[in-house]
GUVEXDO-225619 format. One line per 4 residues: for each residue x, y, z of N, C-alpha, C. Coordinates in Angstrom, 3 decimals. Atoms other than C-alpha are relative to their C-alpha. Example, Ala and Ser with C-alpha at 12.3 -4.5 7.8 and 13.67 -1.06 7.14 Angstrom:
! residues 2
0.890/-1.190/0.000/12.300/-4.500/7.800/0.900/1.200/0.000 ~ -0.820/-1.190/-0.060/13.670/-1.060/7.140/-0.770/1.090/0.730
! end
This chain:
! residues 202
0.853/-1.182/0.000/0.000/0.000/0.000/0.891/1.234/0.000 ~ -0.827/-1.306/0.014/1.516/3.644/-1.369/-0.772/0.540/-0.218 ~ 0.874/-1.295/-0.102/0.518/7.036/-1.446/0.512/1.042/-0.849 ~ -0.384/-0.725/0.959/0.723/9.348/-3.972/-0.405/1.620/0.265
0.720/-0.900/-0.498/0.666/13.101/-2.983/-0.094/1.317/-1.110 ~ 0.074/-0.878/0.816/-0.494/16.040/-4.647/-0.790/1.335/0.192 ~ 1.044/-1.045/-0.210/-1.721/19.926/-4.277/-1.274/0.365/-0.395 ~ 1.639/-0.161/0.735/-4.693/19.897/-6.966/0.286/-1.534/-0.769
0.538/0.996/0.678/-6.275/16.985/-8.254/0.492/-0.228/-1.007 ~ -0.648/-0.115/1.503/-4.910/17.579/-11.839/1.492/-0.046/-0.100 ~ -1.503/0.432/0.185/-1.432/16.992/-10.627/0.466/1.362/0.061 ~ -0.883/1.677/0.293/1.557/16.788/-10.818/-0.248/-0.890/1.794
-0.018/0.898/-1.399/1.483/13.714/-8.118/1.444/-0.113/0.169 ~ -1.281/0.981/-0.705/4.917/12.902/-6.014/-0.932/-1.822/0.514 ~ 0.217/1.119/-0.735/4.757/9.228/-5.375/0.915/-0.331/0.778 ~ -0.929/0.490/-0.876/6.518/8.385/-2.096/0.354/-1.201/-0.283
-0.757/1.345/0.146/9.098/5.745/-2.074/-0.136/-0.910/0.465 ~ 0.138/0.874/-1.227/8.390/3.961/0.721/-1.862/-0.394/0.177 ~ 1.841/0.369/-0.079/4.920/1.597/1.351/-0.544/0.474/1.468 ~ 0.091/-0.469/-1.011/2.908/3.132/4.242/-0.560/-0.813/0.718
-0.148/0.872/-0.213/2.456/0.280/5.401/0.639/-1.302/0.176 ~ -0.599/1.381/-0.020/4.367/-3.245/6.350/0.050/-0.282/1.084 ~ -0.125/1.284/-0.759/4.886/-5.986/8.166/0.020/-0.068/1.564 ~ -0.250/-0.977/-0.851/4.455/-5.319/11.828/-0.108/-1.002/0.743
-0.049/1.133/-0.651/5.826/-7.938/14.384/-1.455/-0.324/0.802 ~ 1.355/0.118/-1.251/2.528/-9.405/16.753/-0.935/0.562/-0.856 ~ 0.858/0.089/0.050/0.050/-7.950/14.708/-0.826/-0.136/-1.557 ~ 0.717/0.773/0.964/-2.660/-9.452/12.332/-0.337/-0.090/-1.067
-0.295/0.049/1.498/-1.676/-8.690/9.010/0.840/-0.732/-0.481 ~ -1.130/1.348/0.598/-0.065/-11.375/7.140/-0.128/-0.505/-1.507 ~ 0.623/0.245/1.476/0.435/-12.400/3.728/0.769/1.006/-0.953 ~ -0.324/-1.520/1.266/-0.096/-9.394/1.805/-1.343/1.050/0.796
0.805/-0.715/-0.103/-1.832/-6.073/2.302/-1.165/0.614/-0.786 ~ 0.526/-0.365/1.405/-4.286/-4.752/-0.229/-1.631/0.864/0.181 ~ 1.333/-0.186/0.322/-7.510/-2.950/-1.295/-0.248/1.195/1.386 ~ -0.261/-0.551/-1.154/-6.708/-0.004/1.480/-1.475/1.157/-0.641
0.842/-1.479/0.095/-9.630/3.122/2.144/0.509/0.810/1.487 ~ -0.407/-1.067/-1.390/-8.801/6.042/4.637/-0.900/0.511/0.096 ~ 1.121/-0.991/0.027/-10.833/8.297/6.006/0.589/0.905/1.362 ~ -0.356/-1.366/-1.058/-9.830/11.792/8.523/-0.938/-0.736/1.307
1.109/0.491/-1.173/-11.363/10.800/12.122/-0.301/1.308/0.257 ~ 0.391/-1.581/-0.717/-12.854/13.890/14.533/1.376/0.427/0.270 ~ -0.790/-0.787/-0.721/-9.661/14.381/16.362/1.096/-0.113/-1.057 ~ -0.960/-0.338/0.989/-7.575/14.870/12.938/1.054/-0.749/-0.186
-0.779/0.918/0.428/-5.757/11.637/12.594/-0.705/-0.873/-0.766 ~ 1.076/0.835/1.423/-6.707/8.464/9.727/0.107/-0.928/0.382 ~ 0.594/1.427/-0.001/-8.142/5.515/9.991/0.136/-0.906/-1.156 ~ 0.230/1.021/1.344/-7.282/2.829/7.299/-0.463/-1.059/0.116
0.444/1.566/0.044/-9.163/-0.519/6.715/1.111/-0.253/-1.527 ~ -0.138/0.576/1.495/-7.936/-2.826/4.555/0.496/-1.655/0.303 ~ -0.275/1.549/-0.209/-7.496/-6.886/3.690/1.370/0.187/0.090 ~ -1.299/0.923/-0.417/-4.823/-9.048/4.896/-0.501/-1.487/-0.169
0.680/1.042/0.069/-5.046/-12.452/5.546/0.471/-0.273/1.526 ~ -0.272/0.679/-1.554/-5.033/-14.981/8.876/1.596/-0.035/-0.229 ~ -1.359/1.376/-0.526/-1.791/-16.614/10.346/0.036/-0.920/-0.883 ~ -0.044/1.801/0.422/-0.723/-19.003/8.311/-0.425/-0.051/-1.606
0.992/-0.202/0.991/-2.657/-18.188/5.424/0.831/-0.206/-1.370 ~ -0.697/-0.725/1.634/0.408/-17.028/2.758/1.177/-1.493/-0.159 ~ -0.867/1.707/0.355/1.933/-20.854/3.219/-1.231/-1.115/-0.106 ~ 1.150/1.058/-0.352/-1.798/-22.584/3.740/-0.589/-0.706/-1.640
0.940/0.117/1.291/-2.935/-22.325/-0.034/-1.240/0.446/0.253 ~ 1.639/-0.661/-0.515/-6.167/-20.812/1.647/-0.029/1.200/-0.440 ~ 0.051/-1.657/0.509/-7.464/-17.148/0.205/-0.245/0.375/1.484 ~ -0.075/-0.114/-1.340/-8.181/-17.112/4.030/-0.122/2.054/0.189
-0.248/-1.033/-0.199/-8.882/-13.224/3.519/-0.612/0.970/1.606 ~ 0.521/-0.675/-1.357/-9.365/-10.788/7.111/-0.085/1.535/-0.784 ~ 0.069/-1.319/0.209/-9.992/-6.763/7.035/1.088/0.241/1.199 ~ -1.245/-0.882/-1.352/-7.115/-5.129/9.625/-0.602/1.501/-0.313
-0.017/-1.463/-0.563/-7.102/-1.546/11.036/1.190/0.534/0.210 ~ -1.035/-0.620/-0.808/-4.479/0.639/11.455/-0.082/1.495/0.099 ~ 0.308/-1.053/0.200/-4.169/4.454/12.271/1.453/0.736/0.032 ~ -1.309/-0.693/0.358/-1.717/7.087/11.691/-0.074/1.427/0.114
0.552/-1.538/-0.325/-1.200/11.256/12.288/-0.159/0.525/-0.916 ~ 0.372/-0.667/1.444/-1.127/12.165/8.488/-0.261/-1.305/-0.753 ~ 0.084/0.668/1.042/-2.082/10.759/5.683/0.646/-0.841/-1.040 ~ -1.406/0.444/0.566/1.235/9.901/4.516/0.724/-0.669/0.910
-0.897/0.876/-1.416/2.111/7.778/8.370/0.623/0.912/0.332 ~ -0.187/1.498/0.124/3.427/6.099/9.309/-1.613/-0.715/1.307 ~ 1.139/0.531/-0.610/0.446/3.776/10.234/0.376/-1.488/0.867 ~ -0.071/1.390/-1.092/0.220/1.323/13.159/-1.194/-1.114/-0.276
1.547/0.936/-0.219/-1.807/-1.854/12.770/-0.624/-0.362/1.026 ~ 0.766/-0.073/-1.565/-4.408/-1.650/15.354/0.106/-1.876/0.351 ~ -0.152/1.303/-0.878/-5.050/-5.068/17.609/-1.121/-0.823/-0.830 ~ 1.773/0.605/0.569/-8.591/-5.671/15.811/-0.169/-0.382/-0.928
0.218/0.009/1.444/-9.583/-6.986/13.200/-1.405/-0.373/-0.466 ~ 1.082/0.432/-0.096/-12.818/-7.540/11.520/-0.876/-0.582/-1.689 ~ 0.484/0.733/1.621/-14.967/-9.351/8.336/0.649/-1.112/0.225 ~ -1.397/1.647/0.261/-12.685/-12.666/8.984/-0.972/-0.959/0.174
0.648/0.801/-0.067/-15.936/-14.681/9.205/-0.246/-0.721/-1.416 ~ 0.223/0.708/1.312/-16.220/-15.072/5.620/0.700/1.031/-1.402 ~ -0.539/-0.503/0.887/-14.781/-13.341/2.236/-0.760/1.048/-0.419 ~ 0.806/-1.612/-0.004/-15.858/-9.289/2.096/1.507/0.485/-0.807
-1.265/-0.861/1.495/-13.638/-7.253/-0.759/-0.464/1.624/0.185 ~ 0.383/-1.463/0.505/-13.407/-3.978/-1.545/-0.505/1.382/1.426 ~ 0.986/-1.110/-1.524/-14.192/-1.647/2.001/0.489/1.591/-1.000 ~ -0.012/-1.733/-0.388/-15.113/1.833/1.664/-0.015/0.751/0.996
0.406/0.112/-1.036/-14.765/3.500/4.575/-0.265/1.889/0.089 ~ 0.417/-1.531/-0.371/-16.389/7.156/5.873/-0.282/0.059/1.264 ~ 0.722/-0.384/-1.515/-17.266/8.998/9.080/-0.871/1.147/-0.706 ~ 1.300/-0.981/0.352/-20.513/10.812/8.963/-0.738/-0.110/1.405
1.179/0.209/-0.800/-23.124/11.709/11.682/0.340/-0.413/1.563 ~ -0.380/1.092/-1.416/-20.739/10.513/14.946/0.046/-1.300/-0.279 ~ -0.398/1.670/0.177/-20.029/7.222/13.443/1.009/-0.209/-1.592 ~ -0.089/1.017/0.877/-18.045/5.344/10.868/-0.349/-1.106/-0.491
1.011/0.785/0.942/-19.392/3.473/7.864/1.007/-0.432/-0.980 ~ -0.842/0.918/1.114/-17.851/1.182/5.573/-1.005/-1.154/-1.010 ~ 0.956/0.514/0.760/-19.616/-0.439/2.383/1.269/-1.062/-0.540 ~ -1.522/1.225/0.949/-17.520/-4.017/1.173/-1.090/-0.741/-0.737
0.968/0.749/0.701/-18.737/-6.182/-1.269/-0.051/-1.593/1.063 ~ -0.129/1.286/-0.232/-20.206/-9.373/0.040/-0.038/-1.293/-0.892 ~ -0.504/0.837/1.540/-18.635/-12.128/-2.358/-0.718/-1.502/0.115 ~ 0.500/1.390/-0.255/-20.199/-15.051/-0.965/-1.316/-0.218/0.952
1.542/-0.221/-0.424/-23.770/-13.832/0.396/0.172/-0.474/1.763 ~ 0.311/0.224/-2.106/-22.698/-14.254/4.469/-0.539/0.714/0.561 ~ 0.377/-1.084/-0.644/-23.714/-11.373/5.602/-1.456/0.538/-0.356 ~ 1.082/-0.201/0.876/-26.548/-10.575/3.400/-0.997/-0.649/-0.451
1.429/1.121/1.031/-28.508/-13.881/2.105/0.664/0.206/-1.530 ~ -0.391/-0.571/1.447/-26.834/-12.338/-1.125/0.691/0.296/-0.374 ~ -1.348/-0.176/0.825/-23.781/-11.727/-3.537/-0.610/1.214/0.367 ~ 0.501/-1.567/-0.546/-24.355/-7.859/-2.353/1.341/0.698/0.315
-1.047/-0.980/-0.693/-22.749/-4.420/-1.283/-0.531/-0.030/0.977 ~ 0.350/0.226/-1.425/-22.985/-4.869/2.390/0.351/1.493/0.676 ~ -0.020/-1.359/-0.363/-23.682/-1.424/4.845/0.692/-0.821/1.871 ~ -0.437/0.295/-1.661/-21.111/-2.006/8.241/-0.302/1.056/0.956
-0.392/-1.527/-0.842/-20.803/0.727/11.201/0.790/0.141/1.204 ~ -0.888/0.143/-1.081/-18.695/1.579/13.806/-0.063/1.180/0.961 ~ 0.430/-1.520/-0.996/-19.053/4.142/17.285/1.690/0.652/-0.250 ~ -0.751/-0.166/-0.563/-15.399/3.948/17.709/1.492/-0.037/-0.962
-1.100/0.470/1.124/-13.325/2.930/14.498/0.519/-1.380/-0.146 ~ -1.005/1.497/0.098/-12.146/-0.460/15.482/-1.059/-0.883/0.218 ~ 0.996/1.440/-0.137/-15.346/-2.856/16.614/-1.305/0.681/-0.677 ~ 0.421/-0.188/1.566/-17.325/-2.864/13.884/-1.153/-1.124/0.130
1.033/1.127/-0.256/-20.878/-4.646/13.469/-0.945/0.332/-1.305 ~ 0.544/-0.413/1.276/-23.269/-4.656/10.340/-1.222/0.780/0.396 ~ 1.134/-1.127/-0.134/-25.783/-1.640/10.223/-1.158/-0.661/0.181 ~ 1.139/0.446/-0.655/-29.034/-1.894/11.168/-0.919/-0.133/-1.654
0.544/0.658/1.333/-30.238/-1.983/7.046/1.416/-0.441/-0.760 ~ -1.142/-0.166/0.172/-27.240/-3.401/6.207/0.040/-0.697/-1.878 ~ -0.036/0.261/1.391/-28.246/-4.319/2.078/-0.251/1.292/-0.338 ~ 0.021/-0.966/1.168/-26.864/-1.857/-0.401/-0.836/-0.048/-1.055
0.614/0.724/1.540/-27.541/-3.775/-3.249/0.446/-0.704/-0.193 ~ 0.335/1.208/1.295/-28.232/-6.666/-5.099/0.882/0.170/-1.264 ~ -0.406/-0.157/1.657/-26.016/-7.503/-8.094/-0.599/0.173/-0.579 ~ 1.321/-0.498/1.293/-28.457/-5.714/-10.342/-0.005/1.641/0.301
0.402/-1.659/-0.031/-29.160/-2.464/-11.523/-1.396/-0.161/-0.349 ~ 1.477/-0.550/0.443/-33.061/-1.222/-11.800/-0.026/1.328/-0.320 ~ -0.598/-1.134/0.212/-32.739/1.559/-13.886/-1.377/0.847/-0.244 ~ 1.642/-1.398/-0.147/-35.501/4.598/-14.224/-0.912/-0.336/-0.669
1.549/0.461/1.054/-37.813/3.062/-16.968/-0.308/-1.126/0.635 ~ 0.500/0.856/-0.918/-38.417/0.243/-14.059/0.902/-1.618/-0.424 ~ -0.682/1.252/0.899/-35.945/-2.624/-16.303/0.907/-0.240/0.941 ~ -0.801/0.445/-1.015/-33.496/-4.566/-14.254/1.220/-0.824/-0.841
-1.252/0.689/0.798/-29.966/-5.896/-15.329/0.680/-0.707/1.103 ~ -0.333/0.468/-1.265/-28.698/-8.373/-13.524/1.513/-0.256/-0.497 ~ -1.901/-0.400/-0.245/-24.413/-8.041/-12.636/0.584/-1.539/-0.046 ~ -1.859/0.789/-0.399/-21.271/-10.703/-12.675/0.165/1.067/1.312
-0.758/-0.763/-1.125/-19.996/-7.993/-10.535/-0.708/1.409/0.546 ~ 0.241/-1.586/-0.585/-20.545/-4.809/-8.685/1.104/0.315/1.559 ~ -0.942/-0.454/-1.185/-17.900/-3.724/-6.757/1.296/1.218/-0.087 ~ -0.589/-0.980/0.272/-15.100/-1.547/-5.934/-0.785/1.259/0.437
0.929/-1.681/-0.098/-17.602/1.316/-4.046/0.603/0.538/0.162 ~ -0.963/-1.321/-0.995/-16.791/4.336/-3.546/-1.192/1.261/-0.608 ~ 1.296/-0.464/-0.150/-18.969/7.323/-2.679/0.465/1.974/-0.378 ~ -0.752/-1.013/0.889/-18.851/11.158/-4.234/-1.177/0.721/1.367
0.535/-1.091/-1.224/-20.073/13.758/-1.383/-0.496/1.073/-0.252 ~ -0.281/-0.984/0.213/-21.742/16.766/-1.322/0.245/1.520/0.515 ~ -0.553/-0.936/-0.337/-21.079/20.145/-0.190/-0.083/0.125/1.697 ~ -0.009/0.052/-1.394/-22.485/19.170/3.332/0.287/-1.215/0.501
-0.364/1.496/-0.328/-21.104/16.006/3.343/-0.599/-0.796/0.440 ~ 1.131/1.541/0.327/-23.936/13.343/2.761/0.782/-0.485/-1.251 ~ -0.275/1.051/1.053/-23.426/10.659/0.721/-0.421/0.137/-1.417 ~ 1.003/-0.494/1.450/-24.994/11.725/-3.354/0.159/-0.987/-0.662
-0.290/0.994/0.758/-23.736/9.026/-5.396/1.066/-1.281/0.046 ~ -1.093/1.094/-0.040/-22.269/5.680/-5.255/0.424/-0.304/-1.534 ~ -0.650/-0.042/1.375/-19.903/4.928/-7.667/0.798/-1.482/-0.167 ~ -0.692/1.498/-0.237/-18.974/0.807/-8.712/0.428/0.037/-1.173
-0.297/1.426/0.871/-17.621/-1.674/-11.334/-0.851/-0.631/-0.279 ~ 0.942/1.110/0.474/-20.014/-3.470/-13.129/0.406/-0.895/-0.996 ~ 0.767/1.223/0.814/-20.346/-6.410/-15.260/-1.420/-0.684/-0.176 ~ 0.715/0.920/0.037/-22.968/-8.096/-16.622/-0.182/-1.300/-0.123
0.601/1.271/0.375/-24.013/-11.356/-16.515/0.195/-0.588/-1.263 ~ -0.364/0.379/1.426/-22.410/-13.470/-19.333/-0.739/-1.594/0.058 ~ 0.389/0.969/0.330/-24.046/-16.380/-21.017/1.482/-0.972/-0.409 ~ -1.329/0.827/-0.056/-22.318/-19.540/-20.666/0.650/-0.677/-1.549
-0.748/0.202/1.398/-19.853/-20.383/-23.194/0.563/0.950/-1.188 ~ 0.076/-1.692/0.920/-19.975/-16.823/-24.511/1.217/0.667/0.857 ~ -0.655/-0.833/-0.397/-16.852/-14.325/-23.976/-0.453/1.058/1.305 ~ 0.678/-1.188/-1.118/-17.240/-12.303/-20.541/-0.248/1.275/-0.557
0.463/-1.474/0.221/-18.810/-8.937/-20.876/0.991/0.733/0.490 ~ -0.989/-0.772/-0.506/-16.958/-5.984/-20.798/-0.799/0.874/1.245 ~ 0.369/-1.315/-1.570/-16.916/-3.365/-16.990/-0.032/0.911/-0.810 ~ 0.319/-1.749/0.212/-18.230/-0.234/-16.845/0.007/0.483/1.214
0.437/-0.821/-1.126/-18.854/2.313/-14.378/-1.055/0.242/0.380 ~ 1.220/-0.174/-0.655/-22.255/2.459/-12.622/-0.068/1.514/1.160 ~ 0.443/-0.865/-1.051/-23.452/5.744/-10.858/-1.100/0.316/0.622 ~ 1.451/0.242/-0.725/-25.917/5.148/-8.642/-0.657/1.486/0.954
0.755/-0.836/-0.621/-28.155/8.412/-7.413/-0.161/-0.654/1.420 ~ 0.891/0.210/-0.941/-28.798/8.431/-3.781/-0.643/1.436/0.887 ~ 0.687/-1.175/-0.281/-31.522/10.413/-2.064/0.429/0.052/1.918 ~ -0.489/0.058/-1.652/-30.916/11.540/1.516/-1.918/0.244/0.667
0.523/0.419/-1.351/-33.596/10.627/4.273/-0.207/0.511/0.656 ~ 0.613/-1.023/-0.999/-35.855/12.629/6.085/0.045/-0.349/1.522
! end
């Protein structure tokens, strides 16, 4: 995991040399690191999720994947991997993670319907940053899009969230990876980008 820094969006980026992240004796990242989201906490330090795997895992032949925590004072670390870890019940990809409202929120895909009943984007939350439990509606969505003329397309994939804010910082649009649904024997479909409208909640 590196970090690439930059004054405006449009560049130029420095990419630091060094990963802001590794290997950290005693705690529960192992393997490999990957698929990292940050997010600013209240008291102006960052919070990163992101997979690892168990003990054991990167000699087991097992995908054996976990989520780890670690935090750090800038954005650029150096980050500590917290003690906690969480998702290691079953295979969750992709975390997004935000604070909104006095809490942190994180959207992962669920790849193997544990959490959900369903191949889904799963809704987590957290008071505190580190123990972590699934929201109280915790289905995003259904591999499928239902698009405004009431028609439904059903996905291979949807993943990869990530969420576009707006000026008062609510949530406006989620933003995935799609595929569709390929017939068997037929060449996979090509990804696109999906931008999903959302309305905010009286």
């Amino acid at each position: 995991i590196g970090v690439a820094v930059a004054e405006n969006p449009a560049g130029p980026w420095e990419v630091l040399p060094d990963p802001l992240i590794d290997y950290q004796e005693g705690k529960p990242a192992h393997g490999y690191m990957v698929n990292p989201s940050v997010c600013e906490t209240p008291d102006g330090t960052y919070l990163m999720m992101f997979k690892a795997r168990k003990p054991g895992a990167e000699t087991s032949g097992k995908f054996d994947p976990i989520h780890c925590l670690a935090t750090a004072p800038t954005p650029t670390g150096p980050f500590t991997i917290a003690e906690e870890t969480l998702l290691t019940e079953a295979t969750a990809e992709d975390p997004y993670l935000w604070y909104q409202n006095g809490k942190y929120f994180s959207v992962v895909k669920d790849m193997h319907a544990h959490y959900t009943g369903f191949k889904s984007l799963a809704l987590f939350e957290s008071e505190d940053g580190l123990k972590w439990g699934p929201s109280e509606n915790i289905m995003i969505s259904k591999t499928e899009i239902v698009w405004e003329n009431g028609d439904t397309t059903l996905l291979q994939n949807l993943e990869r969230p990530q969420l576009w804010f707006d000026k008062d910082g609510n949530p406006t649009v989620l933003f995935c990876a799609a595929r569709e649904v390929s017939v068997k024997g037929e060449p996979a479909k090509p990804t696109f980008n999906v931008h999903i409208p959302l309305k905010k909640l009286d």
